[in-house]
N, C-alpha and C positions, 0 to 999 in steps of 0.2 A: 684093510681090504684083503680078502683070500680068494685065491682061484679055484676055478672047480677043476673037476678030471680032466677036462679036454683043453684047459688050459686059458678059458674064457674068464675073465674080469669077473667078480661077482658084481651084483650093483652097488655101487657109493650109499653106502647107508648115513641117514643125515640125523644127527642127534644136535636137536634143541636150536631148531632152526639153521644148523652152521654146515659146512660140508666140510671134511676132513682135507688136510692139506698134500695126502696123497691122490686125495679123490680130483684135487683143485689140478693139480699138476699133471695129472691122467688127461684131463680134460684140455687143458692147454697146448698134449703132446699131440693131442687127435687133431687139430684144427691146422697143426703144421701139416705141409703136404709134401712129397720130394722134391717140390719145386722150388723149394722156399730155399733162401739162401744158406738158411742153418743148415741144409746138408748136402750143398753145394761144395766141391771141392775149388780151393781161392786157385784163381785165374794164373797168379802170379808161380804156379810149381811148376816144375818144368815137364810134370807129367801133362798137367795140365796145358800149357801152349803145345805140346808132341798133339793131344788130341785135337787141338783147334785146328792147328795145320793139316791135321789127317782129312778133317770132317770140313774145312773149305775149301775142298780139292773136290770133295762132292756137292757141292752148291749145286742148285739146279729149281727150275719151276717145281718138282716135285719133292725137293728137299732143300725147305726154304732155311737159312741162318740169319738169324738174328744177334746179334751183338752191339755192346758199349763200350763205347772206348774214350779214353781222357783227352780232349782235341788239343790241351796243350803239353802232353808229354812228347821227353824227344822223341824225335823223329817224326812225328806225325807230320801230314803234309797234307793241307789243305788249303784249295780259294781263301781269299782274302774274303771274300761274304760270306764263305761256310763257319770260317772263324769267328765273325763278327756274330754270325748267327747261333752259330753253339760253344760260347767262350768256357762253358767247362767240358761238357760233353756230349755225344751224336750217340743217335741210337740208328743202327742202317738194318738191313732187312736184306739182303742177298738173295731174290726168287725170281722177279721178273723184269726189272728196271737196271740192270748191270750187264757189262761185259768187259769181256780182257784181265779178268781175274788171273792174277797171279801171284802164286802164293811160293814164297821161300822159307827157310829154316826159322829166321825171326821175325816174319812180319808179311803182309799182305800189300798188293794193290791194286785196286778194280776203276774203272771207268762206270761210275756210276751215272744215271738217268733221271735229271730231279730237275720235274716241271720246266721238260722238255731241252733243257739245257744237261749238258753232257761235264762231269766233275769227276777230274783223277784225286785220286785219294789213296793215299799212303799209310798205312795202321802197323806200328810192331807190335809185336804178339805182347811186349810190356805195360801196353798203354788200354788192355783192353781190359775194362772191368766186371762187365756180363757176358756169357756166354751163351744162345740156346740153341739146340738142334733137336727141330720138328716141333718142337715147342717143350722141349724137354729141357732145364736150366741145366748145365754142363757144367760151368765153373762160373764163381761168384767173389769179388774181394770187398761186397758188403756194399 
């Protein structure tokens, strides 16, 4: 495959039915998006919790967070039915159904609002696996 002047892909030329194995791997780069976890920075760097803690300080109806987290790593604190309910992992949504969010150096806790029953919950920044802000995937540890 050769580029032209402006720097554009030529097209995959296909000889004897096959397509070349850079054309094939061109084609598999495209289909990733920045959202995918391949190029997510993992969750577990400490750049990484520095910016979850930044960006759940701004939770709000207009700036919804999303995140997963391991319901049985330490620390996590959860009802005895959220456990039984997510015995490996919760995925919560932070936009309109929370309050009393507060957020420290490693780890979070919010008073969440789930079918109309009211559940403190306790998340350190260790146990949390996804990460999205606005729907933009932030960190990721796969």
């Amino acid at each position: 495959m050769e580029t032209t002047g402006r720097g554009v892909l030529a097209t995959p030329q296909v000889q004897g039915g096959t397509i070349s194995c850079g054309a094939m791997l061109l084609l598999f780069l495209a289909t990733l998006t920045p959202a995918s976890p391949v190029f997510a920075e993992p969750c577990s760097k400490p750049t990484a919790r520095s910016k979850i803690a930044e960006t759940l300080r701004l939770a709000s109806e207009q700036r919804p967070v999303n995140l997963t987290f391991r319901t049985g790593a330490e620390g996590v604190k959860l009802s005895l039915g959220l456990k039984s309910k997510y015995p490996d992992d919760m995925t919560i949504i932070l936009q309109n159904d929370f309050e009393q969010l507060n957020v420290k150096d490693d780890r979070f806790d919010v008073l969440l609002r789930l079918r109309g029953a009211r559940e403190r919950v306790t998340v350190p920044f260790s146990a949390i696996k996804s990460f999205w802000d606005k729907s933009e995937l932030k960190c990721s540890d796969g």
